[in-house]
N, C-alpha and C positions, 0 to 999 in steps of 0.2 A: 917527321911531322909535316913539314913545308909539301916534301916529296909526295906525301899521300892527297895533301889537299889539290894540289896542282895536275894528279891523276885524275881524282875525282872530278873536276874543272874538266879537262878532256873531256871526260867518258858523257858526263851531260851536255858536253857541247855536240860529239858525238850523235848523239842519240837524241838531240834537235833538229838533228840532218840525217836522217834515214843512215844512220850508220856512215858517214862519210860518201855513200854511193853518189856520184854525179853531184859535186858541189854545187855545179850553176842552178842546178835547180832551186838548190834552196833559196836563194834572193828571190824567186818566183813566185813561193810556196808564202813569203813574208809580206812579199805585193797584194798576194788574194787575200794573206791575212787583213790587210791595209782598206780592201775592199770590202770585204764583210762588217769592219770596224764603223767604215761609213754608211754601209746599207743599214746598218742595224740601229745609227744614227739619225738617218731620213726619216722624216715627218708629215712628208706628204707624200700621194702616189707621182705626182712627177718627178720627184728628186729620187725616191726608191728608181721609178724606170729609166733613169739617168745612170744611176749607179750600178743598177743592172746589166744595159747595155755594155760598164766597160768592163765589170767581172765577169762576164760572156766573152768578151774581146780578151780579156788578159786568161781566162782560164782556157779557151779556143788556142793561143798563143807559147803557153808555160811549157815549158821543158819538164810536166810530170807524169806519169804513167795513169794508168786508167784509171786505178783505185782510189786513187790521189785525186785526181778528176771528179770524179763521183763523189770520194767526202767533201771535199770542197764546193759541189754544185748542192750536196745535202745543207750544210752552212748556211749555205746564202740563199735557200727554198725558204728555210726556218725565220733568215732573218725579215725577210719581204711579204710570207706569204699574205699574213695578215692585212698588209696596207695597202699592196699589188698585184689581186690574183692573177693581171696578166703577168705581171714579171715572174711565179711561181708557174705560169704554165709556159713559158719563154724557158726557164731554168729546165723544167723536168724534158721538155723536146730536146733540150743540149747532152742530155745524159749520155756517154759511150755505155749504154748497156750490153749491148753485140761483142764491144770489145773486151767485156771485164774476164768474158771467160777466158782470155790469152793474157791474163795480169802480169804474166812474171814477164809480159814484152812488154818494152819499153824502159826508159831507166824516168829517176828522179827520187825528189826525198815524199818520205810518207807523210802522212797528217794523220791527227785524231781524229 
């Protein structure tokens, strides 16, 4: 009984980290998460472009792969666009589009 729970515990811890590939990534992937938490927070367009600026800097920064990259710049388009359409055309200029078609380079954990 214990046994199974304590599998199962793994396998979703797992599978919160891109499969275990490249642990350091994930505290990265939990930072952006951290970022988006407050963009989506912000109430005026100076503090949206506050908080843009450092998810730009931390997603420019993260140990993730392109794909990863990309859903995370999708996130935080969605959370801003409304309040800062500079900061939504600041986010889509960041996009590695060039790079997505070589995805399986690079390491890190996924994101939804």
């Amino acid at each position: 009984m214990f046994r199974g729970v304590g599998l199962a515990l793994v396998v979703l811890v797992l599978a919160g980290c891109g499969g275990g590939s490249k642990k350091e990534a994930c505290p990265a992937v939990l930072k952006l998460d951290r970022d988006l938490v407050a963009m989506r927070a912000a109430t005026t367009e100076a503090a949206a472009s506050r908080l843009t600026d450092r998810f730009l800097h931390d997603v420019d920064t993260a140990p993730i792969n392109n794909l990863t990259r990309n859903r995370m710049i999708d996130h935080a388009a969605a959370a801003v666009s409304a309040l800062c359409p500079q900061c939504f055309q600041a986010l889509e200029a960041d996009r590695p589009i060039p790079a997505i078609a070589q995805a399986g380079a690079g390491a890190g954990c996924s994101a939804s």
